[in-house]
N, C-alpha and C positions, 0 to 999 in steps of 0.2 A: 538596541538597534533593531532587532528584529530578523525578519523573511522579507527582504524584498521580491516583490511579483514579476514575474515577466510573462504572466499570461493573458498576453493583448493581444488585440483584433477579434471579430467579431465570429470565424470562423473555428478558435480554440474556444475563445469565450462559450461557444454555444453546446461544444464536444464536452465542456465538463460538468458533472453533475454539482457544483455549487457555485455560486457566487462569489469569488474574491474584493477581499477588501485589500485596494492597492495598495493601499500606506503600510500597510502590515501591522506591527505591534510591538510591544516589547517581546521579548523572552520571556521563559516564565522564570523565576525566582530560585527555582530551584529542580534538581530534573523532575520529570513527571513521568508515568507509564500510560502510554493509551489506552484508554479500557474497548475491549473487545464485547460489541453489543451482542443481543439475542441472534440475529438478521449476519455478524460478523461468524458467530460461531457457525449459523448454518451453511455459510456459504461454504462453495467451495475452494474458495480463496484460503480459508484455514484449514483446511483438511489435506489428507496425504491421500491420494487416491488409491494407494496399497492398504491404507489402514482409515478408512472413511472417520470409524468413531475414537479413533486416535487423538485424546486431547493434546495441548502444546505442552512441553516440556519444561518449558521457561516462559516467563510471562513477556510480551512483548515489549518491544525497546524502548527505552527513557529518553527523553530530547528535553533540548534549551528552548530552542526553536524550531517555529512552526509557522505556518501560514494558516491567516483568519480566515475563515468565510464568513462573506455580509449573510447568505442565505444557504438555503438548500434547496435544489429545483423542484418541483413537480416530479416523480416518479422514481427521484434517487433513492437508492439504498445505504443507508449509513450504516459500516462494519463495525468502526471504531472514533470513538470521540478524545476529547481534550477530559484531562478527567475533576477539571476545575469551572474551564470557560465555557461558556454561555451565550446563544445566539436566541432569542427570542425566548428566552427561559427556558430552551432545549439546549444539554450540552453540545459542544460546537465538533461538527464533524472531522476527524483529520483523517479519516480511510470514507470514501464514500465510491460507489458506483453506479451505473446507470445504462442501460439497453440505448440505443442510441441509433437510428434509419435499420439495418441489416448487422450492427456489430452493436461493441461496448468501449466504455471508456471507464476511468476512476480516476480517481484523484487522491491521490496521497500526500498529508499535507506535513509532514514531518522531516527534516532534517540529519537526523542522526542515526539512520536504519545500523550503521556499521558497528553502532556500539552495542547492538545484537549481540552481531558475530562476534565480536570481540572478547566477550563476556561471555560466551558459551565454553560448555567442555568441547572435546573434540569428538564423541560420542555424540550430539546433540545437532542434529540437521533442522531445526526448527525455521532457522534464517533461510536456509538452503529450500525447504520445503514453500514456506511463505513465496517468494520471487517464483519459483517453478508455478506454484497452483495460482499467483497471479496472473504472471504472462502467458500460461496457458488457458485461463477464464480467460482475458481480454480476447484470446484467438480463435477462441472457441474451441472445446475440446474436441477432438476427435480420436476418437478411438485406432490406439496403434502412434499416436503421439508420442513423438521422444525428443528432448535436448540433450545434445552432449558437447563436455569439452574438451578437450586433448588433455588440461590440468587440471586439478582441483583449486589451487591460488594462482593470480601473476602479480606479479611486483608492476608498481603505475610504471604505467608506459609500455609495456610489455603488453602485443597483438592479442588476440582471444582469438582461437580457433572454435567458432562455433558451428555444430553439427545439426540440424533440426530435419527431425524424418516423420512422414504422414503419409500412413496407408491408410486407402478407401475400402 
């Protein structure tokens, strides 16, 4: 069955750095791991901001499914690819981002982030790290940035108290 797309209209269309293919695709046959390109490790999307040259502890998460890109824009940066498929005989991007008017946008084309965590020790903040140095590249970092939450899990359904503080 695949990913199906639900990123229509011309105003997301234009926000993300690839090109969807709506029909989507199959899954892949069996899990696969995203491979983390040169461009993925520099960023700092993968890094811990405490520990810059801090490599990942665990290799990044296995999925079924995924969402295809028909393309890749002009000026995107590809983190991480499909470690099989192929778009123009370039592996096919499933972490990509891009600078975008005054901000950023990315596009994550993968599924099954949770079986990360899932699979991790309880020592191992890897998952934990990745989403923080995401949503803080997307925000732009600033100096004195902090998210906090009241828990460290909630069970679904269960509110999130989230804290986010930014000194100038």
């Amino acid at each position: 069955d695949g990913v199906v797309l639900g990123a229509h209209g011309p105003v997301l269309e234009e926000l993300l750095p690839v090109t969807l293919d709506e029909k989507g695709g199959p899954p892949s046959s069996a899990l696969c791991a995203m491979q983390i390109t040169a461009d993925g490790l520099a960023s700092e999307i993968w890094r811990d901001a405490s520990a810059p040259n801090a490599p990942l502890n665990q290799p990044p998460p296995t999925f079924l499914n995924f969402a295809r890109a028909q393309s890749t824009k002009p000026g995107a940066t590809i983190l991480g690819v499909h470690p099989q498929e192929k778009i123009g005989g370039q592996p096919m991007p499933l972490l990509a981002s891009q600078n975008i008017g005054a901000g950023r946008s990315a596009f994550l084309g993968v599924d099954a982030l949770w079986r990360w965590r899932m699979t991790a020790s309880a020592q191992n903040h890897d998952y934990d790290r990745f989403w923080q140095q995401l949503l803080l590249w997307l925000g732009g970092r600033i100096q004195g940035t902090a998210i906090e939450t009241d828990r460290a899990r909630y069970p679904p359904g269960d509110m999130a108290h989230i804290k986010v503080r930014a000194v100038k």
